[in-house]
MIFI-450016 format. One line per field, with one value per atom (N, C-alpha, C): residue in one letter; x, y, z; atom name. Coordinates in nm, 4 decimals, padded with zeros to 6 digits. Layout:
BEGIN
residuo <- (a_...)
u <- (X_...)
v <- (Y_...)
w <- (Z_...)
atomo <- (CA_...)
end
This chain:
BEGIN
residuo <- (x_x_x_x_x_x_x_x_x_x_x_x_x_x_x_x_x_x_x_x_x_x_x_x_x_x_x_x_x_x_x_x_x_x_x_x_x_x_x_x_x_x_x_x_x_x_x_x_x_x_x_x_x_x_x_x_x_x_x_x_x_x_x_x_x_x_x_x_x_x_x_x_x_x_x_x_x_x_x_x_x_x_x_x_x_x_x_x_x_x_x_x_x_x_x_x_x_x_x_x_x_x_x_x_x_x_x_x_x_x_x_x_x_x_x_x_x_x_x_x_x_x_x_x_x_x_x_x_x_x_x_x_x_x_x_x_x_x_x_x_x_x_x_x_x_x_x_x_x_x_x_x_x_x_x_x_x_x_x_x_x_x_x_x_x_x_x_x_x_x_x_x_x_x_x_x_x_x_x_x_x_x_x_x_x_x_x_x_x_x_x_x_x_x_x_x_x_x_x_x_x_x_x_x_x_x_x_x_x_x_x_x_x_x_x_x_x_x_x_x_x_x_x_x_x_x_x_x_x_x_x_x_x_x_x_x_x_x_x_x_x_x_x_x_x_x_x_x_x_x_x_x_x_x_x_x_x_x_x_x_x_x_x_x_x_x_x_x_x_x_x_x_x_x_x_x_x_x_x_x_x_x_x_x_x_x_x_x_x_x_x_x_x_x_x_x_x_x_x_x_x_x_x_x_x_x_x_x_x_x_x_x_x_x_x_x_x_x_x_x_x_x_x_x_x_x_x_x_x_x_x_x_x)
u <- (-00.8815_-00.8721_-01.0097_-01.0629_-01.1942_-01.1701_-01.3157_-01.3421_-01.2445_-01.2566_-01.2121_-01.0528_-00.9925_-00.8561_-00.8066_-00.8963_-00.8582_-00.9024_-00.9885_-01.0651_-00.9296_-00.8795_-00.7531_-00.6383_-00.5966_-00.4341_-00.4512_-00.6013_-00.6428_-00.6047_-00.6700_-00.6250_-00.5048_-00.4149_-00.2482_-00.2082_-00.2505_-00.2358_-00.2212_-00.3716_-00.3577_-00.3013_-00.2993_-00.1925_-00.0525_-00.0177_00.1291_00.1697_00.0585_00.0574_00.0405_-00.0421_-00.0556_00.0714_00.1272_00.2312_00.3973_00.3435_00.4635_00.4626_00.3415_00.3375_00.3112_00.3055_00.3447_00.4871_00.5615_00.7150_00.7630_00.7378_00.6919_00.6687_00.5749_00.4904_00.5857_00.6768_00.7643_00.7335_00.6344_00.6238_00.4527_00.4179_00.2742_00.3085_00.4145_00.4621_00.4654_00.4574_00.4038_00.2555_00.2005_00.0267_-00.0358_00.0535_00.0000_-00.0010_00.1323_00.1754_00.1064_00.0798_-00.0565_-00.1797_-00.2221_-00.3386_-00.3673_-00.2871_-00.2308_-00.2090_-00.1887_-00.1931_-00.3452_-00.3790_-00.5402_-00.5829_-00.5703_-00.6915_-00.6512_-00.5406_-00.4616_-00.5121_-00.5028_-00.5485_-00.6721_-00.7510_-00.9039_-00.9498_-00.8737_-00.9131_-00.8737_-00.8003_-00.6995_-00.8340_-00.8870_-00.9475_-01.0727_-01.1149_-01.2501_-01.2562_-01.2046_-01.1763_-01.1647_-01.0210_-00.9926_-01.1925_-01.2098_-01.3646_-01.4327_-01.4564_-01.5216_-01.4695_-01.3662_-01.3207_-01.3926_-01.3809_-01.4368_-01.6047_-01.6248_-01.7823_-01.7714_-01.6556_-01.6378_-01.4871_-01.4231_-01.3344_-01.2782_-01.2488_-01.2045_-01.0784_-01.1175_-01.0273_-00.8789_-00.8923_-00.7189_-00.6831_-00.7822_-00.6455_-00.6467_-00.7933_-00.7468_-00.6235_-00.6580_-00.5524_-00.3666_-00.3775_-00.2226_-00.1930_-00.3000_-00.2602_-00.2289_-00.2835_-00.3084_-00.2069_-00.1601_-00.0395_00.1066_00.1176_00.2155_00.2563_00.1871_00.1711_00.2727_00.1929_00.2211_00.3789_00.3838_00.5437_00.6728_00.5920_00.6971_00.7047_00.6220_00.5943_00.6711_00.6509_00.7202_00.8364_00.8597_01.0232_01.0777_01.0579_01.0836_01.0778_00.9877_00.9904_01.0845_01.0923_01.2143_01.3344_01.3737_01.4686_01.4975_01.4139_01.4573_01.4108_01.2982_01.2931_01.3523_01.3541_01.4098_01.5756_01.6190_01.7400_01.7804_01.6928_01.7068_01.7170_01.8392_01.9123_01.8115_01.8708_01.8166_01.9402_01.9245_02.0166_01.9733_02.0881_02.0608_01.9270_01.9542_01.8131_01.7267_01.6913_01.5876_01.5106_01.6285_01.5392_01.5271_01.5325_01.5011_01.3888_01.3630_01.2584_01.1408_01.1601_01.0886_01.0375_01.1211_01.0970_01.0295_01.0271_00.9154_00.7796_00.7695_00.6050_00.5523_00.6346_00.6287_00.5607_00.6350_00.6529_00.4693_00.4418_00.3588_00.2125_00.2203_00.0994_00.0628_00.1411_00.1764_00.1211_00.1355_00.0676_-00.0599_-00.0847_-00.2619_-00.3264_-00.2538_-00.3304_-00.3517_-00.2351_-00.2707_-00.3067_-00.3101_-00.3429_-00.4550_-00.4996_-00.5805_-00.6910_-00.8237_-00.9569_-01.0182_-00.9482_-01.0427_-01.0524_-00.9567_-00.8997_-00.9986_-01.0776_-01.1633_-01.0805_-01.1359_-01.0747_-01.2171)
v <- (-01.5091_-01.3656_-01.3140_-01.2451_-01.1586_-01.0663_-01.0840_-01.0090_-00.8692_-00.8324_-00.6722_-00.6622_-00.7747_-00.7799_-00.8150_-00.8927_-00.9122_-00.8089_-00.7139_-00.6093_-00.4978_-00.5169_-00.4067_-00.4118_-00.5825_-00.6294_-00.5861_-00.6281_-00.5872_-00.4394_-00.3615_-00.2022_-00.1594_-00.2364_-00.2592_-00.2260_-00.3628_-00.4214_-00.3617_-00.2981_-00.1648_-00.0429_00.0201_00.1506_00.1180_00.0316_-00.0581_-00.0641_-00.0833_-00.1237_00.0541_00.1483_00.2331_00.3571_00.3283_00.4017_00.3452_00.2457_00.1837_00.2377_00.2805_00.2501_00.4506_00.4977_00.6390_00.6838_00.6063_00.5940_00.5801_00.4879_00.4277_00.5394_00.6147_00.7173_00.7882_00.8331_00.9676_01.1012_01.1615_01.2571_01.3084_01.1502_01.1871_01.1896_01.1040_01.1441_01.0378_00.8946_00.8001_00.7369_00.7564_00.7203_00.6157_00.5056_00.3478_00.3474_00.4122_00.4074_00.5127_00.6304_00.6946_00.7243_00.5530_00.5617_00.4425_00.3646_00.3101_00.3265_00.4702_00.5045_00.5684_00.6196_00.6765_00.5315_00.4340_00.3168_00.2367_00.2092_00.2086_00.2599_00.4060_00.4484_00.5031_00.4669_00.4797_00.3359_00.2283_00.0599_00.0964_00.1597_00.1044_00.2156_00.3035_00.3998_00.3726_00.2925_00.2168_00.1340_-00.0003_-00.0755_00.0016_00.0329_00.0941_00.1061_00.1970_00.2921_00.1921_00.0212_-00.0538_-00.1331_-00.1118_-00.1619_-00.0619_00.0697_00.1281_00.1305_00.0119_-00.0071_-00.1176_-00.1805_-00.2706_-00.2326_-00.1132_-00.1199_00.0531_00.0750_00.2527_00.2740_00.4258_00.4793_00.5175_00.5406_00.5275_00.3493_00.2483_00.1528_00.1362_00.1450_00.1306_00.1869_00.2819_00.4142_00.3861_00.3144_00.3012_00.1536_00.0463_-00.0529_-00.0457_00.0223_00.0844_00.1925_00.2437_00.3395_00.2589_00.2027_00.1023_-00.0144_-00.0738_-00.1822_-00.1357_00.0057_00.0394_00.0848_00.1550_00.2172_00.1142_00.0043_-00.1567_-00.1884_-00.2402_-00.3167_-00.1736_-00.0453_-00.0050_00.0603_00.0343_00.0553_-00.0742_-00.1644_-00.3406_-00.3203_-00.2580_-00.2417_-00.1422_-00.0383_00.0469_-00.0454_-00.0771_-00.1594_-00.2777_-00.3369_-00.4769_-00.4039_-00.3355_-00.2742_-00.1845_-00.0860_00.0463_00.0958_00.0104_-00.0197_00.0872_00.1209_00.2177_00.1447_00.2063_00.1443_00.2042_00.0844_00.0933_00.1068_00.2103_00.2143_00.1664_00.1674_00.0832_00.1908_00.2889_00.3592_00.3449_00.3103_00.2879_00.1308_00.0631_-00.0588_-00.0490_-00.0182_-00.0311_00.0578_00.1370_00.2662_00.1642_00.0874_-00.0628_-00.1632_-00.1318_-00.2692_-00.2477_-00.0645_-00.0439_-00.0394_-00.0052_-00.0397_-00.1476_-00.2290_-00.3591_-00.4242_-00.3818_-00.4208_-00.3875_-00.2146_-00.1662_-00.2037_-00.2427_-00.3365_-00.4668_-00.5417_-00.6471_-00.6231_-00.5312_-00.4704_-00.4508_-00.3595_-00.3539_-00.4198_-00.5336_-00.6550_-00.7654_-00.8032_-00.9255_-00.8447_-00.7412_-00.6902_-00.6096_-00.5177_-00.3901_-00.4935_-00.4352_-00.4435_-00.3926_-00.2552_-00.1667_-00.2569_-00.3387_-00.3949_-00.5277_-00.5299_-00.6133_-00.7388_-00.8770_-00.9669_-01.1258)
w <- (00.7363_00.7157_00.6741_00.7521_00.7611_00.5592_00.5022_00.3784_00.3518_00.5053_00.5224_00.4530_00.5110_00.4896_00.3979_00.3177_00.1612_00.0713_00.1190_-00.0225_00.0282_00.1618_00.2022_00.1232_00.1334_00.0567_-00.0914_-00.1345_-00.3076_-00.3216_-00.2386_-00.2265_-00.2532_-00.1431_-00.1236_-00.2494_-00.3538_-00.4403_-00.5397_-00.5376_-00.6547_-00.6306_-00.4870_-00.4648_-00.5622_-00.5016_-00.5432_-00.6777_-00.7416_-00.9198_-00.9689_-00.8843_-00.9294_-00.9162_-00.8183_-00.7437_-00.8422_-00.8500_-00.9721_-01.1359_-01.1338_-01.2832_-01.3201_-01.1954_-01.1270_-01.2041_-01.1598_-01.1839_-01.3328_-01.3994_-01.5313_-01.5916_-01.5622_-01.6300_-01.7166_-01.6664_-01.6670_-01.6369_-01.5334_-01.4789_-01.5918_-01.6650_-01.6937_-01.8651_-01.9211_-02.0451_-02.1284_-02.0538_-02.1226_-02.0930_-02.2433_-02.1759_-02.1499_-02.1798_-02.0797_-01.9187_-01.8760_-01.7530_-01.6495_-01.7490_-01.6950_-01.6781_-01.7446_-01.7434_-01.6491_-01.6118_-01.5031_-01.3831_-01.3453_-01.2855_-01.2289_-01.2760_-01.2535_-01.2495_-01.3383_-01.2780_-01.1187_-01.1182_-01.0092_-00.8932_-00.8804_-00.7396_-00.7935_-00.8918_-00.8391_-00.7864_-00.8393_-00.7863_-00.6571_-00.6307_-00.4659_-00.3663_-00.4397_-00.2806_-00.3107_-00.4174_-00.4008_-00.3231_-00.3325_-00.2302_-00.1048_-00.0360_00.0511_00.1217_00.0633_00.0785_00.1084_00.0472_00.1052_00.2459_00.2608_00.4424_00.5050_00.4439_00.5937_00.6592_00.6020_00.6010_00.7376_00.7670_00.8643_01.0223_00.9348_01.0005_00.9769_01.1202_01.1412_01.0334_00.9981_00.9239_00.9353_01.0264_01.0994_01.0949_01.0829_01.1166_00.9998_00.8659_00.7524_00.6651_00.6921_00.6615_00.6722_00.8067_00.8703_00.8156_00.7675_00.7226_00.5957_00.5047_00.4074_00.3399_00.3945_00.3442_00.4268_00.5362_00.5876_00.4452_00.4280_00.3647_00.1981_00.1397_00.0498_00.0618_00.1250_00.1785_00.1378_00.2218_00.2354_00.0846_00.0431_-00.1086_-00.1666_-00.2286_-00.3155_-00.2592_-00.1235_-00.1530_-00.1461_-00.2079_-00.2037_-00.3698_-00.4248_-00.5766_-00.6661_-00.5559_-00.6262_-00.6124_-00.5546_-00.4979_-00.6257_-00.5870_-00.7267_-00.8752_-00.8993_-01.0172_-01.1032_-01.0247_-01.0633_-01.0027_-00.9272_-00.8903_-00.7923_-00.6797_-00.5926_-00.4301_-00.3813_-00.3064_-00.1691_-00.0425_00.0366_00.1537_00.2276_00.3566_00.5007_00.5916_00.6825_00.7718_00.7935_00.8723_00.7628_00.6144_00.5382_00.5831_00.5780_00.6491_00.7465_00.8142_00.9720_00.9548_00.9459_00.9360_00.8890_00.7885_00.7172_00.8124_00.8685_00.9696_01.0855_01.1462_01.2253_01.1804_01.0272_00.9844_00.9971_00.9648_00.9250_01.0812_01.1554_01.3017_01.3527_01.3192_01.3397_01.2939_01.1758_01.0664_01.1947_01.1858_01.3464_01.3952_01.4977_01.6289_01.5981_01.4945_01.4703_01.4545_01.3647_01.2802_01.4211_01.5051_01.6256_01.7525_01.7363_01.9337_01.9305_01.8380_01.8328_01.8258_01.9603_01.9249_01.8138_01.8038_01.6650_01.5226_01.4854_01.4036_01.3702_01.2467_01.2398_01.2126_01.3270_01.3045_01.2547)
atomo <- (N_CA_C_N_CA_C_N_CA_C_N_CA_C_N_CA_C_N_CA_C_N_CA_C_N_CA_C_N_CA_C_N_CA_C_N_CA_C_N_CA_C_N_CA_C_N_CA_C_N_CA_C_N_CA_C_N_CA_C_N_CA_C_N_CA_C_N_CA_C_N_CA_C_N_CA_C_N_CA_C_N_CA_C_N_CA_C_N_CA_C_N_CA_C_N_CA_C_N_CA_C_N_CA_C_N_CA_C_N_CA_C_N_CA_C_N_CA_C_N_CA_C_N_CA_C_N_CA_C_N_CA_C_N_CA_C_N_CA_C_N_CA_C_N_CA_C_N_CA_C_N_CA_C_N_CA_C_N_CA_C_N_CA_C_N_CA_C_N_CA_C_N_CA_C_N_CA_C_N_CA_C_N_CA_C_N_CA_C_N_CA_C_N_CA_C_N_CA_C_N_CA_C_N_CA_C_N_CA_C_N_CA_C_N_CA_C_N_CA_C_N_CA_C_N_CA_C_N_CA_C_N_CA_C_N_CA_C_N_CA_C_N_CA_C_N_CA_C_N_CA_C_N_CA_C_N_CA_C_N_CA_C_N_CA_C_N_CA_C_N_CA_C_N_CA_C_N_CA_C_N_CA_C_N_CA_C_N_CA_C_N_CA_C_N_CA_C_N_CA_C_N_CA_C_N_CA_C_N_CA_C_N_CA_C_N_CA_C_N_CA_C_N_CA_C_N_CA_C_N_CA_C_N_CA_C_N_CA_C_N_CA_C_N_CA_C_N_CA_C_N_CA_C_N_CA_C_N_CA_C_N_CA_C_N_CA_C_N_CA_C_N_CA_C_N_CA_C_N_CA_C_N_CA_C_N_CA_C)
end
């Protein structure tokens, strides 16, 4: 896996932690969880910001908000106890599908 794709999943990583801890927060009312949040998605679009030094913004972008989508509705789900329906997974399963496609077929897609 090319540098690009690991400083991306790290991104993932931190959207994910930041987008979680979003939730946590209470609408900005507890101040661990919101400060967590700001470090969160300033880690996640720093990174992010360093893929696009190797790789277009649209596929970062679509790997990048795809990725996140999956992981926290996988986290509401076991965490926060928010249910998932059958067009919710499936809807899941075309990103999922779609990340795929970019990641093994796309030239644009730094490999």
């Amino acid at each position: 896996m090319p540098n690009a794709y690991l400083i991306l999943l790290l991104a993932v990583f931190a959207e994910t932690v930041g987008t979680t801890a979003l939730q946590a927060s209470q609408q900005f009312t507890r101040l661990w969880p919101s400060v967590l949040v700001v470090v969160g998605y300033g880690l996640a679009f720093y990174l992010m910001a360093l893929t696009l030094k190797v790789m277009p913004v649209g596929i970062v972008y679509a790997i990048w908000s795809g990725m996140g989508i999956v992981l926290i509705a996988l986290i509401g789900l076991v965490v926060f106890g928010q249910k998932l329906d059958f067009p919710a997974i499936a809807g899941l399963g075309l990103i999922i599908g779609g990340i795929l496609i970019i990641h093994l077929f796309s030239k644009t897609a730094a490999h």
